[in-house]
Z-matrix of the N, CA and C atoms (Angstrom, degrees):
N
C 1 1.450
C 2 1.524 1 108.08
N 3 1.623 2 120.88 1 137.24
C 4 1.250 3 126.82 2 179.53
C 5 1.261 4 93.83 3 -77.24
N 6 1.527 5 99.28 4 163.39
C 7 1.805 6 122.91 5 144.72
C 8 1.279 7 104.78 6 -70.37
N 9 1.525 8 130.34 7 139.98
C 10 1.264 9 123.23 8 159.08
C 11 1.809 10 125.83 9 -109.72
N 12 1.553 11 91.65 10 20.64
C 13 1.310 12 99.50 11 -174.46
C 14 1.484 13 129.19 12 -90.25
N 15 1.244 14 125.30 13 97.37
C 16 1.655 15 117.81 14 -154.83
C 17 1.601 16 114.30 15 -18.38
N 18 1.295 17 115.64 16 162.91
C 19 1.637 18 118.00 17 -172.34
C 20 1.700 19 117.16 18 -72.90
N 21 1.127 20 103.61 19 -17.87
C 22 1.473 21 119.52 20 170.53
C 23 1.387 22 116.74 21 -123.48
N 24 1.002 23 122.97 22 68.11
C 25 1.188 24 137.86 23 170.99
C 26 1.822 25 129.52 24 -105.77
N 27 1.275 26 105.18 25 88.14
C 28 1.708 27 109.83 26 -143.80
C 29 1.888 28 104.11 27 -69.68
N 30 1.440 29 99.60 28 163.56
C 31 1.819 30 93.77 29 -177.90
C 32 1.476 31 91.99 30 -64.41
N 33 1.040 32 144.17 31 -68.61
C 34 1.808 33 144.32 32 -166.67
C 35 1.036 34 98.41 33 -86.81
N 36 1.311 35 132.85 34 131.85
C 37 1.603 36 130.23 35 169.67
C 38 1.762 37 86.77 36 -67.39
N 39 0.951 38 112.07 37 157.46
C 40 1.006 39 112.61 38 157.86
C 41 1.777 40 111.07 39 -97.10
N 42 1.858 41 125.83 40 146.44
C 43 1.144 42 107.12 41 -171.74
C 44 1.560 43 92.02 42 -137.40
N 45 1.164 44 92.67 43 161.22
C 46 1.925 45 122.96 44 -167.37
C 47 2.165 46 88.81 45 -80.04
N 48 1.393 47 105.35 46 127.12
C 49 1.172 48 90.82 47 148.10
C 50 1.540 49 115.98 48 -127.48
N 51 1.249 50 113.43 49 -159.93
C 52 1.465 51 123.69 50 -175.48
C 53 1.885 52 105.20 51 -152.33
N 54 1.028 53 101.54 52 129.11
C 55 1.632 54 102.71 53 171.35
C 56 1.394 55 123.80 54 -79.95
N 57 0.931 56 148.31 55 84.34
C 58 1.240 57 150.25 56 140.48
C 59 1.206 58 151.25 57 -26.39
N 60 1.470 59 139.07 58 13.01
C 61 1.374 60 153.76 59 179.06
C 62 1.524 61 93.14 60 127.73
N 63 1.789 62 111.46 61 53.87
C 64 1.343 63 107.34 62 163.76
C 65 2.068 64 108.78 63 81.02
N 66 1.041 65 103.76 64 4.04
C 67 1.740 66 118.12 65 178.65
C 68 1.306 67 120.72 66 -125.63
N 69 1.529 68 115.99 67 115.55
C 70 1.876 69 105.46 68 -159.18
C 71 1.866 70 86.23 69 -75.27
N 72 1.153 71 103.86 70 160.50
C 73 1.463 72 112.77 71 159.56
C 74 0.962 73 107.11 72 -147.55
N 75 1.759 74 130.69 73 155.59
C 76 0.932 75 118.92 74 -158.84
C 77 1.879 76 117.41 75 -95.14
N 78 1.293 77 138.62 76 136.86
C 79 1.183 78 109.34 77 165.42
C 80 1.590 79 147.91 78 -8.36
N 81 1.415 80 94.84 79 -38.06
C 82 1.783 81 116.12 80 -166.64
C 83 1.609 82 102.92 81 -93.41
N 84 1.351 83 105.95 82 -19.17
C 85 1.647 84 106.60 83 -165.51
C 86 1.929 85 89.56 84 -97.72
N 87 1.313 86 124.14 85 -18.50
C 88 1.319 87 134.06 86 -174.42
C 89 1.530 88 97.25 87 -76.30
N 90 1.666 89 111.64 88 -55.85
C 91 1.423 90 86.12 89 -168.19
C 92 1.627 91 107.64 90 -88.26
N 93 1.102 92 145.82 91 16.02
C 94 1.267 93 143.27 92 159.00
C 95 1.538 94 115.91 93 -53.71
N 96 1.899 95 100.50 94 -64.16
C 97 1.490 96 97.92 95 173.48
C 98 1.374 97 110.77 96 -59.25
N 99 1.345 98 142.60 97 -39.42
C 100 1.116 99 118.78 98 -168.14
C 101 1.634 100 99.90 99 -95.37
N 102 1.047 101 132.73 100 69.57
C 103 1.478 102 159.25 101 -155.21
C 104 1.556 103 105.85 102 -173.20
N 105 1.410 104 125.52 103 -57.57
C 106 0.899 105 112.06 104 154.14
C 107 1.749 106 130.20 105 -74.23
N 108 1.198 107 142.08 106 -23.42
C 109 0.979 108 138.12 107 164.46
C 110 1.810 109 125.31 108 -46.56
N 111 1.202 110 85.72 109 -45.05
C 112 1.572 111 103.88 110 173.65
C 113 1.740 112 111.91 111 -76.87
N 114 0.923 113 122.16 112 -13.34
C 115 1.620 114 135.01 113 150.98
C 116 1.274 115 132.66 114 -76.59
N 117 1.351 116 90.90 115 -29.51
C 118 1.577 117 95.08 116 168.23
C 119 1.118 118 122.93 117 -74.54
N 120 1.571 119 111.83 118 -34.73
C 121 1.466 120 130.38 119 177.64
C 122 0.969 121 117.37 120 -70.05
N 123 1.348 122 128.18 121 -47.27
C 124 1.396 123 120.58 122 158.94
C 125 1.226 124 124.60 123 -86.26
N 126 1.831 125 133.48 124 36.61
C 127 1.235 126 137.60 125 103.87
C 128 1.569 127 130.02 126 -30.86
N 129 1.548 128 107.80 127 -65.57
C 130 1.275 129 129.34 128 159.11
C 131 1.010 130 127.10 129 -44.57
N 132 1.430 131 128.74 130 -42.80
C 133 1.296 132 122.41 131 174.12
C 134 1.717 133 106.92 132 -67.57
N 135 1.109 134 110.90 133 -60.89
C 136 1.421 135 125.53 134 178.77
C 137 1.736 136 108.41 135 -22.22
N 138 1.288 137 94.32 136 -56.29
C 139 1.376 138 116.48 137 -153.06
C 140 1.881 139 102.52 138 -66.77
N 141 2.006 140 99.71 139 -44.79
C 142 1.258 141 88.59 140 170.28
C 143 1.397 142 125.63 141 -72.15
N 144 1.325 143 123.10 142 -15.74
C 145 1.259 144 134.54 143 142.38
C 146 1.752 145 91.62 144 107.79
N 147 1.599 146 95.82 145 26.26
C 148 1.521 147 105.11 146 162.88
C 149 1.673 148 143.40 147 -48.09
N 150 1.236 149 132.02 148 119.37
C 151 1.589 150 137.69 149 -159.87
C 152 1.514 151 85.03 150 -26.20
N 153 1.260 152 116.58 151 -69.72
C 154 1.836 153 113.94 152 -153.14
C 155 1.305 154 96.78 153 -70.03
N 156 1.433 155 146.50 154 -13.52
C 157 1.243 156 111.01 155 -175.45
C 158 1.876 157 125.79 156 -60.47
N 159 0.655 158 123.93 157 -31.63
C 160 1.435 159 116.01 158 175.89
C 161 1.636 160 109.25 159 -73.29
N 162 1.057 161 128.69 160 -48.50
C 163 1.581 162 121.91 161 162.80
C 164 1.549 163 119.72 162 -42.34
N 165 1.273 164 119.39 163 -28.42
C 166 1.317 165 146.04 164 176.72
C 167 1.850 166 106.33 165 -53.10
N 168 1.375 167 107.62 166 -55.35
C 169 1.273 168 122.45 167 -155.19
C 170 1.906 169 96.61 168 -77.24
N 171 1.548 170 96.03 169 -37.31
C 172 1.802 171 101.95 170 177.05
C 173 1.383 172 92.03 171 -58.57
N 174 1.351 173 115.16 172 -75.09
C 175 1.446 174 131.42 173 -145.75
C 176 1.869 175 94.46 174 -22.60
N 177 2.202 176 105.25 175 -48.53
C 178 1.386 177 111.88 176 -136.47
C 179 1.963 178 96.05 177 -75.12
N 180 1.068 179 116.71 178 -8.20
C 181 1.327 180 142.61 179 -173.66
C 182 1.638 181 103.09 180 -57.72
N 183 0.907 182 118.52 181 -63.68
C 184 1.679 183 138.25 182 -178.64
C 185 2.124 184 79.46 183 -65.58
N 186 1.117 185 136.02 184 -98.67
C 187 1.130 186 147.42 185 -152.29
C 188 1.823 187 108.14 186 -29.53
N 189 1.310 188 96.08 187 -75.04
C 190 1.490 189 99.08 188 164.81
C 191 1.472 190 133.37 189 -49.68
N 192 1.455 191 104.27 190 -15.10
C 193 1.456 192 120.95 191 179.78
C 194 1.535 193 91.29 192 -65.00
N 195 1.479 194 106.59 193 -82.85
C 196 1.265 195 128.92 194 177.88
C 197 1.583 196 107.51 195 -20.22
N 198 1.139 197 112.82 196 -68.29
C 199 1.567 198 127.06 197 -144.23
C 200 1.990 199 82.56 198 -68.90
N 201 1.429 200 117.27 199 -59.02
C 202 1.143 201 108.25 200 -179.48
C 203 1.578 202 142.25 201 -43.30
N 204 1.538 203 97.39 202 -29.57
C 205 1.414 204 132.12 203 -170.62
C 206 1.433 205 79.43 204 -82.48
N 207 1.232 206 131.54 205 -92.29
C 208 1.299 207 117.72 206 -168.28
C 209 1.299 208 144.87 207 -41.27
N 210 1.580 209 108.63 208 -10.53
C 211 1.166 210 102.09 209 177.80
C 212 1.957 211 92.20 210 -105.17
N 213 0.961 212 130.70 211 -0.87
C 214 1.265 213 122.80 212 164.52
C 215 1.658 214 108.82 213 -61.53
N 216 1.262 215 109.28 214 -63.79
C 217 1.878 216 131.94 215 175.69
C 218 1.816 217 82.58 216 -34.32
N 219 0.960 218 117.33 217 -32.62
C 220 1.810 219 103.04 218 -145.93
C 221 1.563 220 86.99 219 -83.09
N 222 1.352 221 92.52 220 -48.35
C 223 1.982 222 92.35 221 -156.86
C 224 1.552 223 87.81 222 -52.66
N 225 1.993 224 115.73 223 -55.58
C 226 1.519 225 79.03 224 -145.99
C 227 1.718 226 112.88 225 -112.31
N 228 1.083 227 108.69 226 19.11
C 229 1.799 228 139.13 227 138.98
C 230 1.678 229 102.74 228 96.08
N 231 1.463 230 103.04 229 2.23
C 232 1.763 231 114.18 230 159.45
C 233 1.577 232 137.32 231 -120.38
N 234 0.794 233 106.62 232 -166.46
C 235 1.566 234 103.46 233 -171.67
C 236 1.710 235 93.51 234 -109.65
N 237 1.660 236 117.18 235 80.13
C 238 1.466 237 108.49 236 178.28
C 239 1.547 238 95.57 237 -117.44
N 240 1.599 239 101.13 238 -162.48
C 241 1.486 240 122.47 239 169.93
C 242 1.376 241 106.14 240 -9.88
N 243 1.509 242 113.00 241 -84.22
C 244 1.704 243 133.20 242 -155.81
C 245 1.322 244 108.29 243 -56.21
N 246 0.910 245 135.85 244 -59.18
C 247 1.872 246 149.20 245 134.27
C 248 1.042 247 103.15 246 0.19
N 249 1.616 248 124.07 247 -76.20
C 250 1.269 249 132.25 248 -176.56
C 251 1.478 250 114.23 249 -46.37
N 252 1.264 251 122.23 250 -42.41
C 253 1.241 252 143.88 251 -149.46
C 254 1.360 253 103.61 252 -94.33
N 255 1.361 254 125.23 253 -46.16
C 256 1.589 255 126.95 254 177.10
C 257 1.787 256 102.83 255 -69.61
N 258 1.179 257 122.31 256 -47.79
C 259 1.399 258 124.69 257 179.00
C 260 1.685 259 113.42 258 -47.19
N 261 1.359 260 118.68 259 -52.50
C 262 1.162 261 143.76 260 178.48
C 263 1.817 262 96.10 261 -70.61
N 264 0.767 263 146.07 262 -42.54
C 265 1.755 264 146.41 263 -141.08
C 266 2.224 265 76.88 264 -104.82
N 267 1.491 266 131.25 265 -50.63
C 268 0.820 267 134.23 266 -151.86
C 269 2.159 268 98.18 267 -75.94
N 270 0.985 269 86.64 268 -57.91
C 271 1.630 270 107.35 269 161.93
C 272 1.370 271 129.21 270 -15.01
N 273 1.640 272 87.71 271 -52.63
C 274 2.132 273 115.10 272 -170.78
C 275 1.581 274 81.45 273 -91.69
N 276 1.225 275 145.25 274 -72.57
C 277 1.397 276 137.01 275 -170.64
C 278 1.557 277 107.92 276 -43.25
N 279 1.255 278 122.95 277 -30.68
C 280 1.668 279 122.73 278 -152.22
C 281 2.064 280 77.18 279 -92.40
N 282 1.451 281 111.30 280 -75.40
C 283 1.675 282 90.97 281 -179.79
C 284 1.274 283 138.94 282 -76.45
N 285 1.682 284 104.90 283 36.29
C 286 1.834 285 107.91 284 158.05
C 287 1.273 286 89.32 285 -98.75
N 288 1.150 287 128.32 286 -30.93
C 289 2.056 288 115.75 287 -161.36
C 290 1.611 289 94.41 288 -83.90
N 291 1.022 290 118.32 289 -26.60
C 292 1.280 291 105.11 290 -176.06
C 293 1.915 292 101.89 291 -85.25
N 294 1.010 293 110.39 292 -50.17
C 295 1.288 294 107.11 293 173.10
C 296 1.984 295 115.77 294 -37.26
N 297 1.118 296 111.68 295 -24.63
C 298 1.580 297 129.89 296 -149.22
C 299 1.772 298 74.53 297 -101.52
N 300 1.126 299 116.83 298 -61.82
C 301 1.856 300 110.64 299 -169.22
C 302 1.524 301 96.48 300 -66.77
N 303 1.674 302 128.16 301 -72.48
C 304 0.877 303 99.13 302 -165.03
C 305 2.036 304 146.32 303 -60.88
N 306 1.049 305 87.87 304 -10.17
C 307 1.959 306 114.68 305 -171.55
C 308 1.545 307 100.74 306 -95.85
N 309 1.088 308 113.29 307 -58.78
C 310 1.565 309 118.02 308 -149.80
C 311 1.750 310 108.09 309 -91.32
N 312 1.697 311 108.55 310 -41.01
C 313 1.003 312 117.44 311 -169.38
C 314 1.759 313 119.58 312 -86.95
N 315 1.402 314 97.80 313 -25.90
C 316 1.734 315 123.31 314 166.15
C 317 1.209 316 110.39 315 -66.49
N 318 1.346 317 123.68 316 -62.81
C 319 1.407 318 131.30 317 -178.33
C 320 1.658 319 124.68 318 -61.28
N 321 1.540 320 103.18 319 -1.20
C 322 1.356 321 101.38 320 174.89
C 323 1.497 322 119.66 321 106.19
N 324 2.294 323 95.61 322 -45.53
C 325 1.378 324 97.03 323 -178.80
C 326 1.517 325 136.46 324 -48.78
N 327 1.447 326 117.98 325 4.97
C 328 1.548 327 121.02 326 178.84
C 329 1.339 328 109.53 327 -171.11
N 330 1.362 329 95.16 328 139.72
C 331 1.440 330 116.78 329 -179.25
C 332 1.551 331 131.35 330 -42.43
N 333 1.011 332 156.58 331 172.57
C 334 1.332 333 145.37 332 163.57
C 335 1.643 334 122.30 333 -63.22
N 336 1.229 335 96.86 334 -31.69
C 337 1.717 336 116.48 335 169.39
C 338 1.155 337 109.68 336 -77.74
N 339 1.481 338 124.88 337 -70.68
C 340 1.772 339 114.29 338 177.78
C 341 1.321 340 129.68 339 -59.06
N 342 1.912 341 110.37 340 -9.52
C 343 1.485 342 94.96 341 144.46
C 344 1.070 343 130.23 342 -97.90
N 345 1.652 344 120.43 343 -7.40
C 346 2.001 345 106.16 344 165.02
C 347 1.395 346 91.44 345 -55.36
N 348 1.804 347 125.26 346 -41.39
C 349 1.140 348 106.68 347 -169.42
C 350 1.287 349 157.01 348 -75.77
N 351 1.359 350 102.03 349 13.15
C 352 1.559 351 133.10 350 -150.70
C 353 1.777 352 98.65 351 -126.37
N 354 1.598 353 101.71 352 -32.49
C 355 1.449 354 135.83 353 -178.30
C 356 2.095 355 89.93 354 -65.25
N 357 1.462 356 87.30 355 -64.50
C 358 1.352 357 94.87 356 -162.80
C 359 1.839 358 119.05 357 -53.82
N 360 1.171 359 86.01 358 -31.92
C 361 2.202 360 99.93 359 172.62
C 362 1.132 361 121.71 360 -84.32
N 363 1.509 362 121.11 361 -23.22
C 364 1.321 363 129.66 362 158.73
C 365 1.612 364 104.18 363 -51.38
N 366 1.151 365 105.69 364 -58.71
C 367 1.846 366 120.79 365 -173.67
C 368 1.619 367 107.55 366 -50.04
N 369 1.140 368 95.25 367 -51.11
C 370 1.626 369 118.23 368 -156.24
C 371 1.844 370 84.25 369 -62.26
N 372 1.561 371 114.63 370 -59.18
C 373 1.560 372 110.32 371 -165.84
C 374 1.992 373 106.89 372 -59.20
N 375 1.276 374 94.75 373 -25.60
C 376 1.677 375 98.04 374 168.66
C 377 1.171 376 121.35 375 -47.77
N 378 1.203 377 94.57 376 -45.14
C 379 1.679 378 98.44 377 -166.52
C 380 1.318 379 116.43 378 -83.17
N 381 1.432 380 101.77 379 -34.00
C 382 1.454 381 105.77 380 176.51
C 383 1.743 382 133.04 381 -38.35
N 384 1.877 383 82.65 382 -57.42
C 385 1.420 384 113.59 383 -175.32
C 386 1.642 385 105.05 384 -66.77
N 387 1.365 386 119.10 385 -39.04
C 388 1.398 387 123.77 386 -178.55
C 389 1.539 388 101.89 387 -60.90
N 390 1.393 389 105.81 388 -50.72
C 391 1.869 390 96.85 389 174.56
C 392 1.706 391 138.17 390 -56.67
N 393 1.766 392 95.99 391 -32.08
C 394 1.132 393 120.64 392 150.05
C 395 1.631 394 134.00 393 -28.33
N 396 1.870 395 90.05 394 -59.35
C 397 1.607 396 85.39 395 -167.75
C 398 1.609 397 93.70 396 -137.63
N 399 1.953 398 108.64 397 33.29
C 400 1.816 399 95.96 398 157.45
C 401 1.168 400 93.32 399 -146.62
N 402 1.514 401 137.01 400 -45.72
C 403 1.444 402 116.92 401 -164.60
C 404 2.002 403 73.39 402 -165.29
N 405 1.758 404 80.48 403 139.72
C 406 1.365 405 112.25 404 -167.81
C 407 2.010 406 114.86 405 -69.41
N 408 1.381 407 96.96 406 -16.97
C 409 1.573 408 118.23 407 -178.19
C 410 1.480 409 103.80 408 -111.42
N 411 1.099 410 137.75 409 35.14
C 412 1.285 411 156.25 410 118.12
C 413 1.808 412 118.35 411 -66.85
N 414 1.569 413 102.42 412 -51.47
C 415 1.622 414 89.90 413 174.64
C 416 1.281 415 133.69 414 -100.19
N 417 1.820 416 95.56 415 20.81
C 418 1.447 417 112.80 416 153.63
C 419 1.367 418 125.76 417 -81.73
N 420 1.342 419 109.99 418 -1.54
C 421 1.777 420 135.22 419 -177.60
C 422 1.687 421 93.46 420 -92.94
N 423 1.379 422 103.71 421 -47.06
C 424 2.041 423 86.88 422 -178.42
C 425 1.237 424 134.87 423 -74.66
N 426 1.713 425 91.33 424 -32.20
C 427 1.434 426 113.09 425 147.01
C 428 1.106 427 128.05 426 -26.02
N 429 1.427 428 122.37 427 -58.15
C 430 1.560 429 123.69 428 -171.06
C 431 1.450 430 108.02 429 -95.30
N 432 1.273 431 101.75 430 -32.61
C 433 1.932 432 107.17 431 159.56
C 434 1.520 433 107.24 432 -49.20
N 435 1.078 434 130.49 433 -78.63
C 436 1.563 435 130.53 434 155.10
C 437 1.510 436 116.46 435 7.41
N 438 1.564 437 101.07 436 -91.86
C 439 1.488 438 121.12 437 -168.06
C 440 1.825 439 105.02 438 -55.04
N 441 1.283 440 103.03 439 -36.02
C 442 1.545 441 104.86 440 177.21
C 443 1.944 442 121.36 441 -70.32
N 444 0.849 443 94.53 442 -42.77
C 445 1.961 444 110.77 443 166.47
C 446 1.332 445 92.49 444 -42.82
N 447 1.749 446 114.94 445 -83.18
C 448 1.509 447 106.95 446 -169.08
C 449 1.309 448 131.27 447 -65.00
N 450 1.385 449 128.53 448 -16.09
C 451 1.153 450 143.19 449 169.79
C 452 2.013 451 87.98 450 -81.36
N 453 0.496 452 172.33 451 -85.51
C 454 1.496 453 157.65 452 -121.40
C 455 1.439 454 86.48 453 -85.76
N 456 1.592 455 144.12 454 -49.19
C 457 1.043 456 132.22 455 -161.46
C 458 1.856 457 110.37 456 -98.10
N 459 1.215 458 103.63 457 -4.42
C 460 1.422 459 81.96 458 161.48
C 461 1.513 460 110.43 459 -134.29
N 462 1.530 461 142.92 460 -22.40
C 463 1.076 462 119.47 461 -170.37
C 464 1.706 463 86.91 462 -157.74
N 465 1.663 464 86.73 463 83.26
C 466 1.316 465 106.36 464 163.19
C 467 1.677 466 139.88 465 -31.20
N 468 1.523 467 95.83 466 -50.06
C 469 1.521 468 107.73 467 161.16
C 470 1.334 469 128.42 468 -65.49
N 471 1.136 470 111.85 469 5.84
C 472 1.763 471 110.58 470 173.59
C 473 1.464 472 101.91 471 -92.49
N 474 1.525 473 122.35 472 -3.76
C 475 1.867 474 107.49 473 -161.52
C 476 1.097 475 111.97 474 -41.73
N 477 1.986 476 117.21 475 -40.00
C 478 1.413 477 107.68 476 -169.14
C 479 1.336 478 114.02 477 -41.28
N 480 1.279 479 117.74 478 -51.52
C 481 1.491 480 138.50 479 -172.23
C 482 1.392 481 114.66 480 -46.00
N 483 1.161 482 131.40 481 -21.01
C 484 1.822 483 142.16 482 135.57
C 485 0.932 484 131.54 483 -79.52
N 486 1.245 485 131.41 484 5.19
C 487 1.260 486 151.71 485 167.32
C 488 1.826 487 93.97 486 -80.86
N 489 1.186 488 109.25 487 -56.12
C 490 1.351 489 114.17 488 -152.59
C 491 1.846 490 84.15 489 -85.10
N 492 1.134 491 132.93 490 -57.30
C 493 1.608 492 133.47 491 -155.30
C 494 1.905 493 81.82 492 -64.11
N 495 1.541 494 136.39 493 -35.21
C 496 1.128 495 119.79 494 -154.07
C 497 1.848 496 96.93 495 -73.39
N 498 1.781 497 97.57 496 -36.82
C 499 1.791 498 102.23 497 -177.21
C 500 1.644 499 101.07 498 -62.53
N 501 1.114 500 131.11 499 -64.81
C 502 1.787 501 131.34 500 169.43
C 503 1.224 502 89.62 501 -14.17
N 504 1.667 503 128.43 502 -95.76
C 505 1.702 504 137.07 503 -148.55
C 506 1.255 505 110.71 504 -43.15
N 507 1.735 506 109.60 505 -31.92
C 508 1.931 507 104.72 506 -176.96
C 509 1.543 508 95.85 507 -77.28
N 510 1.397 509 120.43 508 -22.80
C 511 1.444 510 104.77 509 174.85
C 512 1.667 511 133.27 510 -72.87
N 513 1.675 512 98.72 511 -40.57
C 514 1.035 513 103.24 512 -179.37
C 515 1.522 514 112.31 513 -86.18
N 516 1.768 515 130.97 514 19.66
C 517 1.059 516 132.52 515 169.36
C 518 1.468 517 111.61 516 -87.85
N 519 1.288 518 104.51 517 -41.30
C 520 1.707 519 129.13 518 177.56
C 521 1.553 520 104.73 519 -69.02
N 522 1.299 521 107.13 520 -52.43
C 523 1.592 522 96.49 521 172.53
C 524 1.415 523 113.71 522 -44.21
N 525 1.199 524 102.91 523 -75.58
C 526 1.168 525 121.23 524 -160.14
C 527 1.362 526 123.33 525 -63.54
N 528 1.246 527 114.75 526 -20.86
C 529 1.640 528 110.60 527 159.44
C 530 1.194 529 116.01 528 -75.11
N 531 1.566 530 123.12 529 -29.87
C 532 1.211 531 108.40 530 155.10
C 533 1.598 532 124.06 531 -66.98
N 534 0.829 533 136.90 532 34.00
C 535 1.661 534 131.54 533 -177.37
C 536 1.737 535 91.14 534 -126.58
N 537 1.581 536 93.16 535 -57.60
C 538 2.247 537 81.93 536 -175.52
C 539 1.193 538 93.64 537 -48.19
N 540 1.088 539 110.81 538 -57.90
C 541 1.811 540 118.29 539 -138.49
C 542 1.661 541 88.51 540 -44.41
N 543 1.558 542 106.61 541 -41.62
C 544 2.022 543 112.81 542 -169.96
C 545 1.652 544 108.85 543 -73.28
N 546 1.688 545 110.30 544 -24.44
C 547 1.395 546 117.32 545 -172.68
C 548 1.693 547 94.88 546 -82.94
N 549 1.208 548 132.23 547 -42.08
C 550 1.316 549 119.64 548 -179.78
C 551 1.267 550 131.73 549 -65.59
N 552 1.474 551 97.87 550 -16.83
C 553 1.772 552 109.51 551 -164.76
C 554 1.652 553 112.14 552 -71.21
């Protein structure tokens, strides 16, 4: 049995922070919340059941690609495996949603909503898997991608209620990178 762990793959990643009103945070925990922010928003859009919302959900495809990819590049400061792997992992998510607009959404077979919404679980499994196998506050982003799909598709009147779990996740991302970051030290 191989190792499958890139060849430079350090015991502590080492991670980038940034100070923020006197509080390091880390790069990776920065772009999560604003990972979730941009999820939230296109909750909202969804929800008003606005022309762009389903273009919205592609658009976020390319973004999260990016944002993920980069914080892979960051942890391990080259262009190896993991890099490779988020670009490629971002890729397969970007042509199911497009597959989902062009086939499903052309042809009639689904509504404008069940493909943001179909859009939106495609996303949601992105994120998951990205949290999975790059940074753990990534699949707190699919998470709330998740909880938001079914809450938009079945009991609309709860949105507040993702509104509020999306404000929790920026907390418990911030927390909680501060706690490894203190558990690793």
């Amino acid at each position: 049995m191989t190792d499958d762990l890139p060849a430079r793959f350090p015991d502590t990643p080492t991670e980038r922070t940034a100070t923020i009103a006197g509080v390091p945070i880390t790069i990776a925990a920065m772009f999560a919340v604003a990972m979730i922010v941009l999820a939230l928003m296109g909750a909202g859009a969804t929800l008003a059941n606005v022309s762009w919302a389903e273009r919205y959900w592609l658009w976020l495809v390319p973004v999260f690609g990016v944002i993920c990819t980069l914080a892979a590049w960051m942890r391990t400061g080259t262009l190896d495996r993991t890099v490779i792997r988020q670009v490629l992992h971002w890729l397969a998510v970007g042509v199911a949603i497009a597959i989902d607009f062009s086939f499903f959404r052309r042809s009639g077979e689904q509504t404008s909503i069940t493909t943001s919404l179909s859009s939106m679980l495609l996303l949601a499994l992105g994120c998951l898997l990205a949290g999975i196998h790059l940074e753990w506050s990534f699949a707190l982003v699919g998470l709330l991608l998740l909880a938001t799909a079914i809450v938009i598709a079945v009991a609309q009147e709860y949105m507040a209620l993702v509104i509020v779990l999306g404000l929790l996740l920026i907390a418990v991302v911030l927390i909680g990178q501060h706690l490894v970051r203190k558990w690793m030290a």
